[in-house]
N, C-alpha and C positions, 0 to 999 in steps of 0.2 A: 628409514622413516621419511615420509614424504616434505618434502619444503623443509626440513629443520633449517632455522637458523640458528646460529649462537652465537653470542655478543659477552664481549668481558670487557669490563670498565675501571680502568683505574684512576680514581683521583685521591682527593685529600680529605680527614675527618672535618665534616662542615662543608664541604659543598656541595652534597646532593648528589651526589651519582650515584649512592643508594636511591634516593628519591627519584630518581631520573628512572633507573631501572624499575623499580617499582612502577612508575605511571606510565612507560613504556608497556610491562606487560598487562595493563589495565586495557589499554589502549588497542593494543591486540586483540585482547581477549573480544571484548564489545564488538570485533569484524568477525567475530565466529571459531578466532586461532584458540589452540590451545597453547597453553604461555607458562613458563617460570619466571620467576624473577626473585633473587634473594641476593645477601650479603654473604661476605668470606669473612667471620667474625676472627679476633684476635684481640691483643692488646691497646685498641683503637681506641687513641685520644684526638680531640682538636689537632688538624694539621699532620697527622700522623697519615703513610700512603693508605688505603683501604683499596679491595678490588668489590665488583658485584657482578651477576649473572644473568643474564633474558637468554631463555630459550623458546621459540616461537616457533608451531608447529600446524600443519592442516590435519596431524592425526596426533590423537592420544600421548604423551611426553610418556614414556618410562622410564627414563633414566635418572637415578637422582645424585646426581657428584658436581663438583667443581667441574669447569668448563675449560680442556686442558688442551684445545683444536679450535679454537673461536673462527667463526667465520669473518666475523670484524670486530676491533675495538677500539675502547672511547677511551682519549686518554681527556681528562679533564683540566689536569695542569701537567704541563710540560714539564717545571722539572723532575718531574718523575722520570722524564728522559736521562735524565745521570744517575739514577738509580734504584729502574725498576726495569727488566726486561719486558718490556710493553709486548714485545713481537714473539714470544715462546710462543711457540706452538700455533702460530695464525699463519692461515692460510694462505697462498698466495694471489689465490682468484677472490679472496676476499677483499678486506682493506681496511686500514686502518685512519681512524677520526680524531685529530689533535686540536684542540684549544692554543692557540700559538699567533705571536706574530713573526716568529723567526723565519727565515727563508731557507729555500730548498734544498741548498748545498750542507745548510746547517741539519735540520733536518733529518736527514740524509746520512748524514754522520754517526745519527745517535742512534737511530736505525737497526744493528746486528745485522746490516747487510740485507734487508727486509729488499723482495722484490716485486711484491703486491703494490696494488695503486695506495697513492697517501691522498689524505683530505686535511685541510685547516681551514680553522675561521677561528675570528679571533671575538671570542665568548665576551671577552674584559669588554668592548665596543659595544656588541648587540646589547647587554645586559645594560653599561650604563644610558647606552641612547635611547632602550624602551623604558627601563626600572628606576634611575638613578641611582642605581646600586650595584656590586659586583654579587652575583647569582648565577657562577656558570652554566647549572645544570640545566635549564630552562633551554639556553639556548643548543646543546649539546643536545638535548635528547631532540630536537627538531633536526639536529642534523643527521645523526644514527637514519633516524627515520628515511630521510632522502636520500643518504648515502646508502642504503640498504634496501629503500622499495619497500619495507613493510607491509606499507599501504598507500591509499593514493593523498596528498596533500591535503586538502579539503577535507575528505574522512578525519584525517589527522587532526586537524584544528576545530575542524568542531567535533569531538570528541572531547579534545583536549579543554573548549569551552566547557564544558560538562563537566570535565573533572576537576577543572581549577574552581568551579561556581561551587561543588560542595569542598572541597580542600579548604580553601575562601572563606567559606561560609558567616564566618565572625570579621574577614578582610575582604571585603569586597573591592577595595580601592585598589587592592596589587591583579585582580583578575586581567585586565586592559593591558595594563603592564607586560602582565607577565605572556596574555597573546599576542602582543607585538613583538616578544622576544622570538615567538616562536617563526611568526611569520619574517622577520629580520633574517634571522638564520637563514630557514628555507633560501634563503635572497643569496647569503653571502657566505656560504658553505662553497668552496672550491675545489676542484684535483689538483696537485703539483705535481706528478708526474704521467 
């Protein structure tokens, strides 16, 4: 299949890496890709790990399973790092996108020996310096995006104006917010190795 990419996300019940996934493959979709995006359902409460799926393509998806060879994923809260193997089955020319302020050595450790490039930024900052509020997903799915090239930046953000204005529709006061979050990120998404 041409261009596929695939992305596997793991965060917590309540912070949107479903949602992240989801507006990701919206987002896509709108540049012409063809796109999956869905949830790994289970026993999912508040706070409980959850994973979700984007798969993004320039031809027709047929595959329909869990994403068990990611080309890169999002981890959205780190401690997931003690106990969720984040790095199964990813690639090593891909790379992996962590919500973190921990340092590299640390990092590193939690790892499984992952030898693919890592990315951080640290979601908790962008979120309350655009939001006043902790919303990691916002700024995580801005970073997927540049860490992966999906598309070009600008395409990115206004699109994503579009989506957050009908999302919004009845909150128009978090739309500003929540594209500063996005443009933040873009800013302070990093490589560590």
């Amino acid at each position: 299949m041409k261009n596929l990419i695939e992305i596997r996300w793991h965060g917590r019940g309540g912070q949107g890496a479903k949602t992240a996934s989801l507006l990701l493959a919206d987002a896509a979709f709108n540049t012409g890709k063809f796109i999956q995006g869905f949830p790994e359902y289970g026993p999912e409460r508040m706070g409980a790990p959850i994973t979700a799926y984007n798969r993004i393509s320039d031809e027709p998806i047929r595959i329909h399973s869990n994403i068990y060879e990611p080309d890169y994923v999002v981890v959205v809260d780190d401690t997931l790092l003690d106990s969720v193997d984040v790095t199964a089955g990813l690639k090593e020319d891909g790379a992996i996108v962590i919500n973190t302020t921990k340092g590299k050595d640390e990092i590193e450790s939690k790892l499984s020996n992952y030898k693919g490039a890592i990315y951080t930024i640290d979601a908790r900052k962008v979120s309350m310096e655009a939001l006043g509020k902790y919303f990691p997903n916002t700024p995580m799915l801005a970073a997927i995006v540049k860490v992966a090239g999906i598309m070009e930046e600008d395409q990115f953000l206004e699109d994503m104006k579009g989506s957050f204005a009908h999302k919004f529709a009845k909150k128009p006061e978090v739309i500003e917010g929540n594209m500063k979050a996005l443009e933040l990120a873009l800013q302070e998404i990093k490589k560590i190795n």
